[in-house]
N, CA, C and O atoms as CSV, one atom per row, in Angstrom:
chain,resi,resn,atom,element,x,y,z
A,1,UNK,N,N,8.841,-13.104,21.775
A,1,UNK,CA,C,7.982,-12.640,22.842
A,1,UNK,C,C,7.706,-13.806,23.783
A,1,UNK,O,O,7.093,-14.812,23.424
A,2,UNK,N,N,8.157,-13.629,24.917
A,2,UNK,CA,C,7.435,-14.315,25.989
A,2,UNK,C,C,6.628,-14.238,26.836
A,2,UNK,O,O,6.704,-13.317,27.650
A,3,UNK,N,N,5.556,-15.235,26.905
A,3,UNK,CA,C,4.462,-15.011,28.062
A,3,UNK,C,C,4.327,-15.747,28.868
A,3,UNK,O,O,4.320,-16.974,28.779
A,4,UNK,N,N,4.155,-14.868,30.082
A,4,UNK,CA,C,4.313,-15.610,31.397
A,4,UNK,C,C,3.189,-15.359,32.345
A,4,UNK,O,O,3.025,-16.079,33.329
A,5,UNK,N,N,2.366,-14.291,32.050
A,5,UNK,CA,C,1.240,-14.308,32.698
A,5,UNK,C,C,-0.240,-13.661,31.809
A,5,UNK,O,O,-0.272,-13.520,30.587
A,6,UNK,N,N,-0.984,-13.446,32.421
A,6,UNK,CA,C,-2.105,-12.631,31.920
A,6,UNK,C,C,-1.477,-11.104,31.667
A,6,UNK,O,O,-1.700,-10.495,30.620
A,7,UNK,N,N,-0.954,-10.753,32.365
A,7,UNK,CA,C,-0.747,-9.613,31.776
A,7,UNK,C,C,0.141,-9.591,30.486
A,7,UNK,O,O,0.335,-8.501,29.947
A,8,UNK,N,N,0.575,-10.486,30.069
A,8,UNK,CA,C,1.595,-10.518,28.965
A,8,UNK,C,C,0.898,-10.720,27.851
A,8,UNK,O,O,1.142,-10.208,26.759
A,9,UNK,N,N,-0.515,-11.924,28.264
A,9,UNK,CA,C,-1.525,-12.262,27.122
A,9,UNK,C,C,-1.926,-11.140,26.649
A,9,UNK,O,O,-1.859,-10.972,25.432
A,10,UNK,N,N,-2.590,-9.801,27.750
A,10,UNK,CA,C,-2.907,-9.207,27.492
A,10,UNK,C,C,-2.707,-7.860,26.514
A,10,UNK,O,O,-3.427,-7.239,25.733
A,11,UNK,N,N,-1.451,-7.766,26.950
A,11,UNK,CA,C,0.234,-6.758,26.034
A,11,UNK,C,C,0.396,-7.544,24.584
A,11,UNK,O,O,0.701,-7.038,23.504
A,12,UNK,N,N,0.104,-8.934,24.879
A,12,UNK,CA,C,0.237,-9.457,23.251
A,12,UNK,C,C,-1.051,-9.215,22.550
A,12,UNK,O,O,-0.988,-8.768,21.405
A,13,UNK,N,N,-2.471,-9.504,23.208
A,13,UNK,CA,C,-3.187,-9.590,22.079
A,13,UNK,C,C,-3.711,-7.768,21.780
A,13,UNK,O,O,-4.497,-7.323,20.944
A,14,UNK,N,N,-3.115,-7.242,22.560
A,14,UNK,CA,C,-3.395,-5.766,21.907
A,14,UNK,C,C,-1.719,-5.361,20.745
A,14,UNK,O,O,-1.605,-4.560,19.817
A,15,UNK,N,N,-1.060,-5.978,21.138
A,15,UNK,CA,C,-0.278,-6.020,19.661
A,15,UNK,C,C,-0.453,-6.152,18.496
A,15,UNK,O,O,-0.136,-5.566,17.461
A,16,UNK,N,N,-1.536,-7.831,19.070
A,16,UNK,CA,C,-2.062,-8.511,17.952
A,16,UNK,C,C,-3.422,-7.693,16.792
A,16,UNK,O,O,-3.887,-7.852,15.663
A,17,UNK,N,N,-3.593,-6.779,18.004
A,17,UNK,CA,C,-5.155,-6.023,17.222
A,17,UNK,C,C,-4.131,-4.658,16.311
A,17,UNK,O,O,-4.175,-4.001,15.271
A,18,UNK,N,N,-3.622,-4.762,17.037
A,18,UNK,CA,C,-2.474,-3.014,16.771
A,18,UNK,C,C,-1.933,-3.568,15.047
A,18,UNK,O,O,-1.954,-2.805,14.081
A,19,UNK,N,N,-1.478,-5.028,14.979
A,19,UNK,CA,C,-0.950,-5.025,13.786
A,19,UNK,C,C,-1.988,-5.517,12.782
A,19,UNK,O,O,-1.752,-5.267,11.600
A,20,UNK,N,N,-3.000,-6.119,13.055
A,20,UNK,CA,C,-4.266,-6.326,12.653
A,20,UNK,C,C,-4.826,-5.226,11.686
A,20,UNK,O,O,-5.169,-5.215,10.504
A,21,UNK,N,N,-4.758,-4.141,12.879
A,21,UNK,CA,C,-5.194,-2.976,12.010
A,21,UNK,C,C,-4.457,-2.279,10.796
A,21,UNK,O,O,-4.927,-1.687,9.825
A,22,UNK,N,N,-2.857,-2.599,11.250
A,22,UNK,CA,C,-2.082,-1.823,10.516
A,22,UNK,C,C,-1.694,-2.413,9.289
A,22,UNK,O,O,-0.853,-1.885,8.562
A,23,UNK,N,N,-2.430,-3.798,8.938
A,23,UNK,CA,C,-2.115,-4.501,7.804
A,23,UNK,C,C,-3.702,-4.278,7.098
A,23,UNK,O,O,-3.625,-4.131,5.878
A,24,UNK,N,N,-4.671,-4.245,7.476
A,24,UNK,CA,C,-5.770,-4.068,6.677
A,24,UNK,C,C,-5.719,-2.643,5.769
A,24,UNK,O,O,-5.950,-2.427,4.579
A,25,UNK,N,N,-5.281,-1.715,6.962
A,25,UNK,CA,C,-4.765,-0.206,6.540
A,25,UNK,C,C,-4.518,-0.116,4.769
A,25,UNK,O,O,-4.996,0.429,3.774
A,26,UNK,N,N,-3.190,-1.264,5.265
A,26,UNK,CA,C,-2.409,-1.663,3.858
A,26,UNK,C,C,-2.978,-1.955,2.979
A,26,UNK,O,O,-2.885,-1.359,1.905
A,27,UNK,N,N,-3.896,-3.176,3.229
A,27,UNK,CA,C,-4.900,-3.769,2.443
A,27,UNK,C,C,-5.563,-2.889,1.811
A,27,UNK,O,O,-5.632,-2.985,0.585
A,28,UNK,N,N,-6.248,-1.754,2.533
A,28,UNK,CA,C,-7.376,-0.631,2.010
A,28,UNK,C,C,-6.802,0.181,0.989
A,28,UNK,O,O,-7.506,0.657,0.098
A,29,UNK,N,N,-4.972,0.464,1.089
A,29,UNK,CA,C,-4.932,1.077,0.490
A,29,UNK,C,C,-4.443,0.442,-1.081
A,29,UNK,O,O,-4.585,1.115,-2.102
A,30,UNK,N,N,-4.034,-0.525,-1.085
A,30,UNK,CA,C,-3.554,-1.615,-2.249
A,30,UNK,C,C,-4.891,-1.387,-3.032
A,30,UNK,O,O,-4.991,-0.810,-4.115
A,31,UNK,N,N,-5.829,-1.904,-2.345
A,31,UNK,CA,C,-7.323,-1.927,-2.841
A,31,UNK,C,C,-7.808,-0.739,-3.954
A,31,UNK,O,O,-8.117,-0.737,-5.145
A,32,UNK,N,N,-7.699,0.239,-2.905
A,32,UNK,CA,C,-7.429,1.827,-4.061
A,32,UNK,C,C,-6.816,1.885,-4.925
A,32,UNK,O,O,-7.215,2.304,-6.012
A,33,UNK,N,N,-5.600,1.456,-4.672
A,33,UNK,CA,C,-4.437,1.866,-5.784
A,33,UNK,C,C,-4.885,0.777,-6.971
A,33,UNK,O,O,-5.120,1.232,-8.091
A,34,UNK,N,N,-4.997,-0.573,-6.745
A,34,UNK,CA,C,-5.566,-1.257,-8.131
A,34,UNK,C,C,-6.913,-0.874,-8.400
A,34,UNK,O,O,-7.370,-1.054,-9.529
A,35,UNK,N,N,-7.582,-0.380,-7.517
A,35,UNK,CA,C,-9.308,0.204,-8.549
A,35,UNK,C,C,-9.240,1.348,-9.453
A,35,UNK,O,O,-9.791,1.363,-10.553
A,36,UNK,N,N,-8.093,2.945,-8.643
A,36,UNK,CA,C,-7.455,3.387,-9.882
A,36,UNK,C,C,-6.778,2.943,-10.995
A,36,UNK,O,O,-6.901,3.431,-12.118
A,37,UNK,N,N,-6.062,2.017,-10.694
A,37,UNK,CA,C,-4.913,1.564,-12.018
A,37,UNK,C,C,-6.773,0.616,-13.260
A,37,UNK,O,O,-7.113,0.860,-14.418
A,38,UNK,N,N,-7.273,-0.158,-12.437
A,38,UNK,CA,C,-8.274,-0.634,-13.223
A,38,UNK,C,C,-9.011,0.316,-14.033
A,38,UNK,O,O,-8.918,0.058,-15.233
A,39,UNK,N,N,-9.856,1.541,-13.700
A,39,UNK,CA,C,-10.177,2.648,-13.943
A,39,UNK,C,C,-9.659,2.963,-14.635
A,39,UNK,O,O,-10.350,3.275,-15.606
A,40,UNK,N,N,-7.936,3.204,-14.852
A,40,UNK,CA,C,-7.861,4.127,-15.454
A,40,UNK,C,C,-7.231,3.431,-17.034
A,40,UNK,O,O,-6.931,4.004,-18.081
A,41,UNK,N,N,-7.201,2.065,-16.676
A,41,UNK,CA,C,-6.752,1.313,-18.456
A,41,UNK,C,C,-8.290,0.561,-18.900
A,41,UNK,O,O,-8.421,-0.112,-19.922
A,42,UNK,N,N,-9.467,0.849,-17.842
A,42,UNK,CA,C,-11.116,0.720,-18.253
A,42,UNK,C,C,-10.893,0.406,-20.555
A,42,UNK,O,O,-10.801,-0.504,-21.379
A,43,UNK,N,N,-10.923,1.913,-20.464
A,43,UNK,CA,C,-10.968,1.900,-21.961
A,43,UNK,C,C,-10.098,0.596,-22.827
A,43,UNK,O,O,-10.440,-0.194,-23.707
A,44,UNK,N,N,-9.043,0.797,-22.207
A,44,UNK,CA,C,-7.744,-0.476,-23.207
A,44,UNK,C,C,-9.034,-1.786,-22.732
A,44,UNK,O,O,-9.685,-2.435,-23.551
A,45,UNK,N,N,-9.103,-1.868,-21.678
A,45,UNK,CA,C,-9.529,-3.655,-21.520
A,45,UNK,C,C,-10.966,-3.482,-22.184
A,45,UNK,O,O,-11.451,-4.613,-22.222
A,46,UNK,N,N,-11.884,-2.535,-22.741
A,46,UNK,CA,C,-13.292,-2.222,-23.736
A,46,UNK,C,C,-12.680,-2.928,-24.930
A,46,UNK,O,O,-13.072,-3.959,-25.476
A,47,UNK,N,N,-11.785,-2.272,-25.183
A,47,UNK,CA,C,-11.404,-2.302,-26.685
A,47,UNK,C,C,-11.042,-3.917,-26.698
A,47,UNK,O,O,-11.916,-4.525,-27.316
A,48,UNK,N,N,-10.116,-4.688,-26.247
A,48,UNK,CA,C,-9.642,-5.620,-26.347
A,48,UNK,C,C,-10.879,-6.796,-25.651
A,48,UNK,O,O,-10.592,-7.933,-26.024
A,49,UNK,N,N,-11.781,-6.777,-25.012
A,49,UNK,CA,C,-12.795,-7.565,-24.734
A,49,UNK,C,C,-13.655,-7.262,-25.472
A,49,UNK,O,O,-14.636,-7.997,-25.359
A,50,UNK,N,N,-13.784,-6.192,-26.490
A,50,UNK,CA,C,-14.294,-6.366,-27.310
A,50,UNK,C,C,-14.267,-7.210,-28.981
A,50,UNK,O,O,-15.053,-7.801,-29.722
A,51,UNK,N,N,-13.044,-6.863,-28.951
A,51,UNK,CA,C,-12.062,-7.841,-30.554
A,51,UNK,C,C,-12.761,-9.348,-29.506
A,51,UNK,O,O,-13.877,-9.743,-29.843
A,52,UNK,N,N,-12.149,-9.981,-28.472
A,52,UNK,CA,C,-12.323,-11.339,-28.160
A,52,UNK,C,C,-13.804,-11.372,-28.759
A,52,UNK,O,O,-14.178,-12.065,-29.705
A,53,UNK,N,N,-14.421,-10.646,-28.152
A,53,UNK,CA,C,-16.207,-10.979,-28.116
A,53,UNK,C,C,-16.698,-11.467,-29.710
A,53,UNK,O,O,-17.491,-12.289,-30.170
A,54,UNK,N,N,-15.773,-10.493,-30.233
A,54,UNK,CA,C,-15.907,-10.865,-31.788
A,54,UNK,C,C,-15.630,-12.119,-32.738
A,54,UNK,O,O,-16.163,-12.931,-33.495
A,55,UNK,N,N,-14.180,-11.624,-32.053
A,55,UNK,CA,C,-13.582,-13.309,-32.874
A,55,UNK,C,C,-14.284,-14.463,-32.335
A,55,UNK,O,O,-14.558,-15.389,-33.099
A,56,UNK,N,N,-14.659,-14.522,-30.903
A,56,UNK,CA,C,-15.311,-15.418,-30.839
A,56,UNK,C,C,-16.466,-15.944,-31.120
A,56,UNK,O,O,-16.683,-17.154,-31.172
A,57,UNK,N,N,-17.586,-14.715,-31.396
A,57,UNK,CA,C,-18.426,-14.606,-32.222
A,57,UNK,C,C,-18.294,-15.158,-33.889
A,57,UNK,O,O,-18.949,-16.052,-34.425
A,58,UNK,N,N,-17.400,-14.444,-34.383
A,58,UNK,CA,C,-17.021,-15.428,-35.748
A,58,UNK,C,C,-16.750,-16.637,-36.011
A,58,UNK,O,O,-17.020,-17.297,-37.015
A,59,UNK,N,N,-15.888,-17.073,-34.535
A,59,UNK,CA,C,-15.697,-18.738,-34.730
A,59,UNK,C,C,-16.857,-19.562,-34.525
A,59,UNK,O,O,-17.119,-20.561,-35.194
A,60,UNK,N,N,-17.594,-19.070,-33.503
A,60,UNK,CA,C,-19.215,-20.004,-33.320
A,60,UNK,C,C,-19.839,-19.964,-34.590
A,60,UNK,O,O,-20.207,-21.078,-34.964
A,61,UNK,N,N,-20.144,-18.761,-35.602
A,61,UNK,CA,C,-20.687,-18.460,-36.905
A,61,UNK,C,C,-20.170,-19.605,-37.588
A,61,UNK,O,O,-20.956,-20.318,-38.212
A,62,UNK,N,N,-19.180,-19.824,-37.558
A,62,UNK,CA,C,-18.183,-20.536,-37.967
A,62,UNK,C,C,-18.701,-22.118,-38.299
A,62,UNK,O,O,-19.074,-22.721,-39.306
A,63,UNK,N,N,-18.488,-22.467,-36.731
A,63,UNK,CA,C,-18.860,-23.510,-36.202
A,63,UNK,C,C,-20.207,-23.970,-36.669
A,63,UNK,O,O,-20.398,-25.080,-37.166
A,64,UNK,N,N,-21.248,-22.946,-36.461
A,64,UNK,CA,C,-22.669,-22.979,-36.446
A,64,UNK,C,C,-23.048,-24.025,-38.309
A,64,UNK,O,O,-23.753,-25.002,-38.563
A,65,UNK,N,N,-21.893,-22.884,-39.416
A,65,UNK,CA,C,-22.627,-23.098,-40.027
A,65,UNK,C,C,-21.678,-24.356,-41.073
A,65,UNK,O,O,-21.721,-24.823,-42.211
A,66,UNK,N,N,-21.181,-24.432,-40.307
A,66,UNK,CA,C,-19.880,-25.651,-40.702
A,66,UNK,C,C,-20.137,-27.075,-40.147
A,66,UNK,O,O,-19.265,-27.933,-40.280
A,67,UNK,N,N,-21.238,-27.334,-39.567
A,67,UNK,CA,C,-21.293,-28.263,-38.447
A,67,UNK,C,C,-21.779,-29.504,-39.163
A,67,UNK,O,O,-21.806,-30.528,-38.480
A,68,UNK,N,N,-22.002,-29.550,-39.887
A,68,UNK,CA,C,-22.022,-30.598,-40.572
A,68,UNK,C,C,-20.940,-31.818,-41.338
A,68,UNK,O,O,-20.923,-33.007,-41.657
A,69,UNK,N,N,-20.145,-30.656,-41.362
A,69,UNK,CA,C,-17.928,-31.118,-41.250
A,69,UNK,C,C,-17.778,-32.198,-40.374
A,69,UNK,O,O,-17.529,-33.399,-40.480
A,70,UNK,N,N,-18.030,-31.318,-39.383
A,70,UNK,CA,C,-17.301,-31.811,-38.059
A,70,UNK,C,C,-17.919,-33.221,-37.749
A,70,UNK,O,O,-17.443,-33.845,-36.800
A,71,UNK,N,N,-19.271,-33.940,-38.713
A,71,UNK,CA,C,-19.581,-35.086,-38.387
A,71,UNK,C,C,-18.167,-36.334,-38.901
A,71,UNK,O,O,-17.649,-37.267,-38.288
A,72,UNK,N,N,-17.912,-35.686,-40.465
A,72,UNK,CA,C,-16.938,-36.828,-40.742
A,72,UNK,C,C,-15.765,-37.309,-39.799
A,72,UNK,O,O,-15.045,-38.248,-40.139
């Protein structure tokens, strides 16, 4: 694209808004499509942040009551 006057600035920056829009569009809809896909494996990532919560829970227990080891 070449510009050579104001009117050309002008032809460009309404391009510039034209594709502006037409990439957020995109954006909005990406946005959707991963809040469904999140939504809809909700349950799988419960289950599995839940085991972590645990095990990690057991290792602090762990830790907590072992801590006297860990001086030697």
């Amino acid at each position: 694209m070449q510009i050579n006057s104001f009117e050309d600035v002008n032809l460009a920056l309404k391009k510039v808004a034209e594709l502006s829009v037409k990439i957020e569009k995109i954006n909005g809809e990406v946005t959707l499509a991963c809040n469904e896909i999140k939504e809809a494996r909700a349950g799988e990532i419960k289950v599995l942040s839940d085991e972590l919560g645990y095990i990690e829970q057991c290792i602090t227990t762990f830790c907590e009551n072992n801590k006297h080891e860990f001086a030697e």
